[in-house]
N, C-alpha and C positions, 0 to 999 in steps of 0.2 A: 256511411257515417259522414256528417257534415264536416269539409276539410278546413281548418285553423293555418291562415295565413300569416305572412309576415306585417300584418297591419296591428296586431298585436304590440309588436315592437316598434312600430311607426309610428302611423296614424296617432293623435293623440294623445302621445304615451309624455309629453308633459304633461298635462291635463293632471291637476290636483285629484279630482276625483279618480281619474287612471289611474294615479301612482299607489294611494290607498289602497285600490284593489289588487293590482300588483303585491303588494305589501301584507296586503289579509289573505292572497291566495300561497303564497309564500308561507306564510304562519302555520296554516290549516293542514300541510303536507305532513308533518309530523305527530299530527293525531288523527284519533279515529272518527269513525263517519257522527257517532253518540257526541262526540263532544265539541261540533263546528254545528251550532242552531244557525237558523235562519233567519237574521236580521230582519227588525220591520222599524221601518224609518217614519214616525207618527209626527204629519204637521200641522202646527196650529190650525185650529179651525177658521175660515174666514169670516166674520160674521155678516148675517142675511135675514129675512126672512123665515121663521122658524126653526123645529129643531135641522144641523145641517146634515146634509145627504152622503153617507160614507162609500166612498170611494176606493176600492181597494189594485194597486195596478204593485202586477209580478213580472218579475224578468226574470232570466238566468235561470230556469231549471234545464237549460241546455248548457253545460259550461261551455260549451266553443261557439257560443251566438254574445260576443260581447256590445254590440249595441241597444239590447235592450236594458243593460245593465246601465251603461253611460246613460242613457237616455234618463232612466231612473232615477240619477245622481243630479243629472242636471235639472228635471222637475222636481224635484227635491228643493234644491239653491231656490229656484223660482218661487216656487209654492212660499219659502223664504219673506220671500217681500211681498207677501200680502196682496197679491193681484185684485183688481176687483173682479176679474173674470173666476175664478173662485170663491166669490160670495158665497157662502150658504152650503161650503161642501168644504166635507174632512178628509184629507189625502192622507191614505196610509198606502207607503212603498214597500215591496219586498225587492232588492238589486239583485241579490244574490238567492235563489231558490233552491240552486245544488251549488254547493260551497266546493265540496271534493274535487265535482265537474270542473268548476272554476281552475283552481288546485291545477289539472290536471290537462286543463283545454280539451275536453273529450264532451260529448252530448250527453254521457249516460254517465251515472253517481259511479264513486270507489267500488261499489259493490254490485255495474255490470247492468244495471238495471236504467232503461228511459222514465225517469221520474212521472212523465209527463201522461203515463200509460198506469197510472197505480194509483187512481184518485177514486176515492168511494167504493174499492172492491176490497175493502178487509189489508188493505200493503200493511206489512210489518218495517216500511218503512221508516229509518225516524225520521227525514224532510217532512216524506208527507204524512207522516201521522200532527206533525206540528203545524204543516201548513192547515188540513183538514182543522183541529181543532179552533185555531184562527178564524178560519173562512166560520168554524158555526159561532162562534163568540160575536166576532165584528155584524153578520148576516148586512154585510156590504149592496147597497142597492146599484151600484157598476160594479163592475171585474174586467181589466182590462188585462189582457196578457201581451206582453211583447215578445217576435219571435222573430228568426233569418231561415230561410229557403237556399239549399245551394240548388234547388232544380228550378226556379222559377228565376224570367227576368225581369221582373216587375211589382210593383206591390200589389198584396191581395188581402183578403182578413174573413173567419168565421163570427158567425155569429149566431148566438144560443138564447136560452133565458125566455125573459120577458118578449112580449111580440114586438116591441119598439125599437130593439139590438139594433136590426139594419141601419135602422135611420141614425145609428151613431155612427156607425162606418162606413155610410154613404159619403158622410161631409169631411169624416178624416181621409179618406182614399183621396178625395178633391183635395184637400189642401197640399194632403203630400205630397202630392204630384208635380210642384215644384220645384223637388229635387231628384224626383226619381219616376218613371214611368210605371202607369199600373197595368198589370196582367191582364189582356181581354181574354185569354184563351178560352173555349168551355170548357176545360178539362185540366183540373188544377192541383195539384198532389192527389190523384187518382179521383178527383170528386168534380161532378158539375157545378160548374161558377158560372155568373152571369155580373160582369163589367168588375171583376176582384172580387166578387161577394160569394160566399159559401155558406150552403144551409144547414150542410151536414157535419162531420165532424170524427173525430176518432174516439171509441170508446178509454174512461180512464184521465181523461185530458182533466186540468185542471178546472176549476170551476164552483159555484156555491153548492150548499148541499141539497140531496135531495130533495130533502124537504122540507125545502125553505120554502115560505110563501110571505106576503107574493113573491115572484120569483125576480133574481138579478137581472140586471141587461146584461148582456155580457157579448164581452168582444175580441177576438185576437187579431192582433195587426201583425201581418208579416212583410219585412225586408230584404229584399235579396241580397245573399250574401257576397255575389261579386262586382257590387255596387261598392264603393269608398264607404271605408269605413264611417266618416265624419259626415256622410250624406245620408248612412243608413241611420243617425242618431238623428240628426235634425229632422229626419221625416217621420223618425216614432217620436219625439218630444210634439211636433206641431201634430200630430195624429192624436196626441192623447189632449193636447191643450182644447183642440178644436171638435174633437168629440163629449167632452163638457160644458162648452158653447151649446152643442147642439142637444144636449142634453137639458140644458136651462129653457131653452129655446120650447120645444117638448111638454116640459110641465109649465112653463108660461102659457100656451095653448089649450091646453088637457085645464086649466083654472079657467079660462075663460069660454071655454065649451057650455 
C-alpha cells in the first residue's frame, strides 16, 4: 500500500483548495460510502472553433495520492480565466474519485476495495458505478487520469484509446520534466516502458466505455510519490495544460492532411 506522509499536514496545507479538502474529507467520515458521490467540477466552455472537445480529467480514486487532487483544484481556478489555450475544449474535473479513501488517506475505498481495478466488469460499486455512468453520458474525447507511484523515481504515464494517446504524453513527460525527472527504466510497475511511456496497462483501470467509438485518447500521468509534494502538483497541472496544446496541435494537422 502506498505510504501517506507528513506532507499532508505541510506542504500546502494553507492552500484554499487544501483546506476544503481537508474539510470535505472530515465531513464524509461520518456517513456511508452510498451517501459521499463524486463531485465533478464542470468549466465553462472556452469558445473556438466548432462544437468544443470534452475533456474529462480524474484524480483521487486512490485516497493517499493527494496531488492529483490539488492539481485538479488548481486547473479548475485556471480553466477560471478563460485561457486561450483552452479554446474549443470543455474541462470537466473529477478531484476526488474515492471520497472514503480521501476520508481515510488509504489507496482502496471504505469498503477494502482499489477502485481503480472495478471499471467495466459488472463492480457493485457506488464510485464506480457513478463514475462509469458519467464516462457513458459525457463520451469524453480525452481522459486524463492523474496518479503517484511510491516505487518509481521518476515520472512516467500509460496510454490507451485512440492511436494518437502517445503523442499527448510524449509532450507532457517533456514539460514535466522541469520539476521532476522522468523514469527511463524498461521495466516500470512490472510493464515494459520506453522513455516513461507504457502501452500496456492493468485490467479494470479507469477509462471510457467499451464501446465508445471513436475511441478516447486516453492517458495517465504518474508522480512519484517521494518527490515534494508542491512539485508532484505542478508537474500534473503542466502535464495536463501541455497535453491539450498538444492535442490542438494534432487536429490542427489531421485538418490540414
Amino acid at each position: 500500500m502506498r505510504s501517506v506522509t507528513d506532507e499532508y499536514e505541510s506542504d500546502l496545507r494553507d492552500a484554499p483548495a487544501w483546506r476544503a479538502l481537508q474539510w470535505r474529507a472530515r465531513s464524509v467520515r461520518t456517513t456511508s460510502p452510498l451517501a459521499v458521490p463524486v463531485r465533478k467540477l464542470r468549466c465553462t466552455p472556452v469558445p473556438g472553433a466548432g462544437d468544443p472537445l470534452r475533456v474529462g480529467i480524474f484524480a483521487g480514486i486512490h485516497g493517499d495520492e493527494p496531488a492529483g487532487t490539488l492539481a485538479a483544484h488548481q486547473l479548475a481556478t485556471w480553466a477560471q480565466t478563460m485561457p486561450p489555450q483552452l479554446a474549443g475544449y470543455e474541462l470537466h474535473l473529477y478531484p476526488v474519485c474515492n471520497p472514503t479513501g480521501l476520508a481515510a488517506k488509504t489507496r482502496h475505498s471504505r469498503a477494502g476495495l482499489d477502485l481503480n481495478r472495478e471499471f467495466w466488469c459488472g463492480s457493485d460499486q457506488p464510485e464506480v458505478k457513478q463514475l462509469e455512468a458519467e464516462l457513458r453520458a459525457e463520451r469524453y474525447d480525452v481522459i486524463i487520469s492523474l496518479h503517484e507511484d511510491d516505487t518509481s523515481y521518476g515520472l512516467y504515464g500509460f496510454v490507451s484509446g485512440g492511436l494518437l494517446s502517445e503523442h499527448l504524453l510524449e509532450p507532457a513527460l517533456t514539460a514535466a520534466s522541469q520539476f521532476l525527472p522522468r523514469n527511463q527504466a524498461p521495466i516500470i510497475d512490472g510493464f515494459p516502458a520506453f522513455r516513461g511511456i507504457i502501452r500496456e496497462g492493468y485490467r479494470g483501470v479507469l477509462s471510457a466505455p467499451p464501446e465508445q467509438r471513436p475511441r478516447a485518447l486516453e492517458m495517465v500521468f504518474e508522480t512519484p510519490v517521494d518527490a515534494p509534494l508542491h512539485l508532484r502538483v505542478k508537474a500534473s497541472v503542466v502535464a495536463v495544460q501541455t497535453s491539450l496544446t498538444a492535442y490542438r496541435q494534432l487536429l490542427a494537422h489531421g485538418a490540414n492532411l
